[in-house]
Structures are given as structure tokens and as C-alpha cells.
N, C-alpha and C positions, 0 to 999 in steps of 0.2 A: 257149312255144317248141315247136315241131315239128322234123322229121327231116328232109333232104334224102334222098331214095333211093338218089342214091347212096352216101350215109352211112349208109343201114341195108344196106347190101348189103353193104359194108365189114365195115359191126360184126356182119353173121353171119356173114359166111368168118373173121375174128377169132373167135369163138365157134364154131365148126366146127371149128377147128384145137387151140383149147384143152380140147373134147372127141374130139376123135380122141388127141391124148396123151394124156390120163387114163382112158381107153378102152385105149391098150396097154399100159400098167403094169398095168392088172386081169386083163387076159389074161392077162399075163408071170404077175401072181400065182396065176391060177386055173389055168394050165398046170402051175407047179409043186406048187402043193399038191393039185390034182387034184380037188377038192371044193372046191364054192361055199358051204356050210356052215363047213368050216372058214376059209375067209378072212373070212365075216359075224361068226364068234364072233371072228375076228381083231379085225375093226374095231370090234367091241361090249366088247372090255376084255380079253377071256380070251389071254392070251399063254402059254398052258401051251407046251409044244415039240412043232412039228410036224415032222410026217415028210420036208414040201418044203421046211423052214428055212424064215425071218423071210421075211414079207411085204415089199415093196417100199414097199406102198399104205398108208394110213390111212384112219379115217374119211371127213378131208376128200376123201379122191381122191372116191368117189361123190356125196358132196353139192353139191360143188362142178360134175361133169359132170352133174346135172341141174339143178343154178341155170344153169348156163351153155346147156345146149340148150335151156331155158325160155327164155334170155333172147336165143337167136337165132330162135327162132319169134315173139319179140315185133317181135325187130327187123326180120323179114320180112312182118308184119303191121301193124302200128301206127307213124304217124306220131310220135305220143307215145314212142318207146324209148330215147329219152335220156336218161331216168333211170334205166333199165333197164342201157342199156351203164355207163352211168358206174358203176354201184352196182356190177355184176359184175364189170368192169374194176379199183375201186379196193378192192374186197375180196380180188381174185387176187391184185393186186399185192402186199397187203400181207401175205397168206399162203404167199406163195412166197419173199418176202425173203430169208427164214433159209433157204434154199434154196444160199443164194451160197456159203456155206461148208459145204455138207453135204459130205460123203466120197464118192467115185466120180465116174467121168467124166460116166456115162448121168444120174444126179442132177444133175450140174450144168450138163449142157447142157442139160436141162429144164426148168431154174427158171430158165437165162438165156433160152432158147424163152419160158418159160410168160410172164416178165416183159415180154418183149418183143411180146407180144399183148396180154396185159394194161394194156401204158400206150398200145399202139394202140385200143384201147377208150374207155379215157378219153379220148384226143385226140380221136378221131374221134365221141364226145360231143358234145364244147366245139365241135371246128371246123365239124362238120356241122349245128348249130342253125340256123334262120330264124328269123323274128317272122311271125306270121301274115297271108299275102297280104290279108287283107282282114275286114272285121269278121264277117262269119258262118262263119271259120273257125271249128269250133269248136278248145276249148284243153283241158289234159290236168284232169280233172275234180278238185275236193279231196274226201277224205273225208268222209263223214256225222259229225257231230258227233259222234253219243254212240259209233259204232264203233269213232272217233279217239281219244277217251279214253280208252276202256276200251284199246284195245292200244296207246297211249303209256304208260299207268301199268303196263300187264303187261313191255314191252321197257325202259323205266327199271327194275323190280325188279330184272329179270333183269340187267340191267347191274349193280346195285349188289350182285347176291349171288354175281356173278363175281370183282369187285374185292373182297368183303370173303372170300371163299376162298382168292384170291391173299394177299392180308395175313394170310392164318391162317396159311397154308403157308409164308412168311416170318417168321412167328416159330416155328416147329415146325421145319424143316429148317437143317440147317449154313448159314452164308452162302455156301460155294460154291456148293452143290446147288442153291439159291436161284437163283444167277447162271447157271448151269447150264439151269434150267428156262424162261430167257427167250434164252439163246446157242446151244443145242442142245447142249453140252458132256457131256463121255465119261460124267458120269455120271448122264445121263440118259439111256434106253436108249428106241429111235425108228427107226421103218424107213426106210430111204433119202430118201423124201418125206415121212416125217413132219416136222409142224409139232412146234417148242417149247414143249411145254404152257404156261408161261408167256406164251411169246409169242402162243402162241393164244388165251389167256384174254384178254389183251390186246387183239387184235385183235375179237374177238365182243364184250368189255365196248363197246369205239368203235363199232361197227356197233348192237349194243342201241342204245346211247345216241343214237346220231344218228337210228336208227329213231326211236328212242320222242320226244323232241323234236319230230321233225317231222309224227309223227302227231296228238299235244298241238298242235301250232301249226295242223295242217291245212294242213298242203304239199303243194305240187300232185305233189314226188316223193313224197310219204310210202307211196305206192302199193308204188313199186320197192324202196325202202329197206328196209319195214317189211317186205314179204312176202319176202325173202331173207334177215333177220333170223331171222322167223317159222320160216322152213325147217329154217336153222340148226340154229338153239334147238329143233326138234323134233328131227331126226336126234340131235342130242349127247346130249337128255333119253331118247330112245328108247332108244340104248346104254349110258346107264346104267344105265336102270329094267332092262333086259335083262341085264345084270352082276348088277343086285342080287339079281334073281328066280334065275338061274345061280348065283350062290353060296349059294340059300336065307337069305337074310336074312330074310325074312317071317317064315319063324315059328319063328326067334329074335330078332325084333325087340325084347325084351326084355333080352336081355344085351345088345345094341350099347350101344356107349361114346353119348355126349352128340355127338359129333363126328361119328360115323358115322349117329347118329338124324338128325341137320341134314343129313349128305348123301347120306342117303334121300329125306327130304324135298324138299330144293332139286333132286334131280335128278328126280321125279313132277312138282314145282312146272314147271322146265325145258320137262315134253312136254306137260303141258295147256295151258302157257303159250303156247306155239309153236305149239300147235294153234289155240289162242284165236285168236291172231295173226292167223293163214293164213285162218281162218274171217270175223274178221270184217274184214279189209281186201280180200278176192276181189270182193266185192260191189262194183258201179256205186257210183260217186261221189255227188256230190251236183250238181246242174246249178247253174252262176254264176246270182247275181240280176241280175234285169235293170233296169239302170241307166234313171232316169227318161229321157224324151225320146228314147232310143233303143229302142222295144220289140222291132222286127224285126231288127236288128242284133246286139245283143246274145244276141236267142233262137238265131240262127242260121238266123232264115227271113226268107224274101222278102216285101216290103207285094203285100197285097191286089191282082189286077191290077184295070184301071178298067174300067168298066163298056161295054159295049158295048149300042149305039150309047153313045156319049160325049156327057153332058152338055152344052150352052152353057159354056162359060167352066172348064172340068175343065184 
């Protein structure tokens, strides 16, 4: 399936709009704290108390404004961006949800803003597709075999060692705190836009997962899915591995508990992982085989013309 234009025009001023608001809550935050340092160790874990009070923003604010101005440059280039809007669209949506009940006014008109681009994304996906005018369209290409493997089996891990962190955390904390960490509840403590840890872990396990499946299967999305995945999982591994280096874990990596050794590791595993990813899904696809009896067709090129002067009986 391919893009109508005027569907990819749509789904860039849709992603235009959803980077210009996450684009003003970085300023609001950078205005007030005054240093672009302190809001980066902001978003990389370190909540010590700053001078301009709690950040607005979290991690997700920047990751998400450059998946999403990625994914309007896609859409104003490439016919194929329909896997693109739908992936950026259906991953907004789902990370803005807990948005509906956050506290303050400018929060919640944002996240009903943000929501409301975001399922114009998706829609404008679904309703903007064709089938292609004619057989030498070409179509959006599948991954290389073995690059498809290798980052299906890296975004399955990483899905399952987010689900079995959340189960740890659910036997270790109270069950409020528990309930808390998927509702956004008082006592979890989260800047205006922040996501519910919980519910974030949630949401990245679903996005891994559907990543890594359809790189495994070799889907013609696994392109979009897989490299916003990939992103992800690096920004989240990088603010880890950044925390842990910040709080000198390294070289008392010896006294860390059994708990904290597992997530040292899963959060290194995390950015090599995501780097894997992004590395090896960037790369050109693999070209369709070409179906017997149709050789020109299928390649996307034209037969031979006839020979001039023309044969008797050509």
C-alpha cells in the first residue's frame, strides 16, 4: 500500500503540530531552570532539587519530538509513510492517555491536543492508503533476513525483560504503589507530562513486542515499527546507563545487591540493544522475487522496446 499526498501532507502538519507542543514545554522547562544540563540530568534520572522547581517534561517529551519530526520528514518524502504515521500516531496516543487525568489545566489541554493529532495520524494512515496504480509500482520493501532476526530476537528480549521488571516491582512494592505506578497516583511522583512508569513499561513492552514479531515475520512495516522501537530502547538505555555512571556504580559494582547487578545490566543490554536495532533495520530492504511469467512487472521495469526497423510478423 502507498500514501495519497494529500495524506502525507496531512500526517506532516499532524506531526508538525505534535512537535511544536513538545518543543514548548522544553523551553518552558529550559526557561525555568536556566541550564540545558540540568534538565538532561533531569530526564536521565537525577531528581536531586533544582533551583527552577520540577521539570514539566520527561524523557519521553524529546524522544518522542524526534520520532515524530522523523516521521514527518518521512511523510513528506516517501510514499511508503504509512507505517510510519500509524506507528508514531499509535504510540502517542498510547503514551498520552494517562495524560487525561494528570493535574493542571496546561497538562490536560495537551494530552487532549496531543491525543487528538495522534488518532488524526492513525486515521489518516488507514483512510489515506491506495493499492498500487499498476504492477511496476514499486511496494514498501521487507527486511534482509538475517538483519530481521537478529533485531526481532534483540526487541522480543527487550519486551520480556520489561514485563519481568514490572513483575518484580509487583512483588517488592505495596499493592497501592503498584496500582499507583500504572494510574499515575500521589504516590508516584512525575512531572506534569510525565508518563506512569508502569504504564510506560507497558506501553514500550507492546511496541518491543509488536516490533520484534514483525521483524521475525519480515513485514513490509517492520521498517517503522522496529526503528521507533529501536529509538526508544536507546534514549531509556542511555538514561540509565547515564544514572548508573552518575551515581558511580561502576566501581562499586561489587557491593550492588543481586537486583541492582540485573539492572545494571538490562539497562547496558537496553542501549546496545536499541542501537543494534536502529543499525541494522536503517539499511535498504531486500527487493520482492520476481514471480515466474511476469519478469518486467514484477522488477518494476519496462520490456525491451522492439527493434527498429521491425521484424516481418513482430
Amino acid at each position: 500500500m502507498t500514501v495519497t499526498r494529500p495524506a502525507r501532507l496531512t500526517g506532516a502538519a499532524f506531526c508538525a503540530a505534535l512537535v511544536l507542543m513538545s518543543a514548548v514545554w522544553i523551553l518552558r522547562d529550559l526557561a525555568a531552570l536556566g541550564s540545558p544540563l540540568a534538565l538532561v540530568r533531569y530526564w536521565a534520572g537525577d531528581h536531586a532539587p533544582l533551583a527552577g522547581g520540577r521539570p514539566h517534561t520527561s524523557l519521553v517529551e524529546p524522544l518522542l519530538l524526534l520520532a515524530t519530526a522523523v516521521t514527518a520528514v518521512a511523510a513528506l518524502r516517501s510514499r511508503h509513510a504509512a507505517s510510519a504515521l500509524a506507528a508514531t500516531g499509535a504510540v502517542t496516543l498510547a503514551l498520552r492517555l494517562p495524560g487525561l487525568w494528570a493535574s493542571g489545566t496546561g497538562a490536560l489541554v495537551t494530552a487532549l491536543l496531543q491525543l487528538a493529532l495522534a488518532t488524526g495520524l492513525v486515521v489518516t494512515a488507514v483512510a489515506g492508503r491506495r493499492p498500487p496504480r499498476s504492477a511496476r509500482e514499486p511496494l514498501p520493501t521487507r527486511p534482509r533476513t538475517g538483519p530481521a532476526a537478529t533485531a526481532g530476537a534483540l526487541l522480543v528480549t527487550a519486551a520480556a525483560a520489561g514485563t519481568l521488571w514490572e513483575a518484580y516491582w509487583a512483588t517488592e512494592l505495596p499493592l497501592e504503589i503498584t496500582v499507583d505506578r500504572f494510574t499515575g497516583g500521589r504516590s508516584v511522583a512525575r512531572p506534569a507530562l510525565g508518563v506512569p512508569p508502569g504504564w510506560l513499561a507497558a506501553v514500550l513492552a507492546a511496541l518491543h513486542l509488536t516490533a520484534g514479531i514483525s521483524a521475525l515475520a519480515r513485514a513490509r512495516h517492520t521498517r517503522a515499527f522496529g526503528l521507533l522501537a529501536g529509538g526508544l530502547l536507546t534514549g531509556g538505555g542511555l538514561a540509565q546507563v547515564v544514572q548508573l555512571i552518575r551515581y558511580e556504580t561502576p566501581p562499586r559494582f561489587a557491593d550492588v545487591t543481586t537486583a541492582g547487578t540485573l539492572h545494571a545490566l538490562s539497562s547496558l543490554f537496553a542501549l546496545l540493544a536499541g542501537l543494534a536495532v536502529l543499525a541494522l533495520l536503517a539499511g535498504r530492504g531486500a527487493p520482492d522475487p520476481v514471480p515466474p511469467g511476469a519478469p518486467y512487472a514484477a522488477a518494476g521495469a519496462l520490456p525491451p522496446a522492439p527493434p527498429s526497423p521491425r521484424p516481418p510478423g513482430w
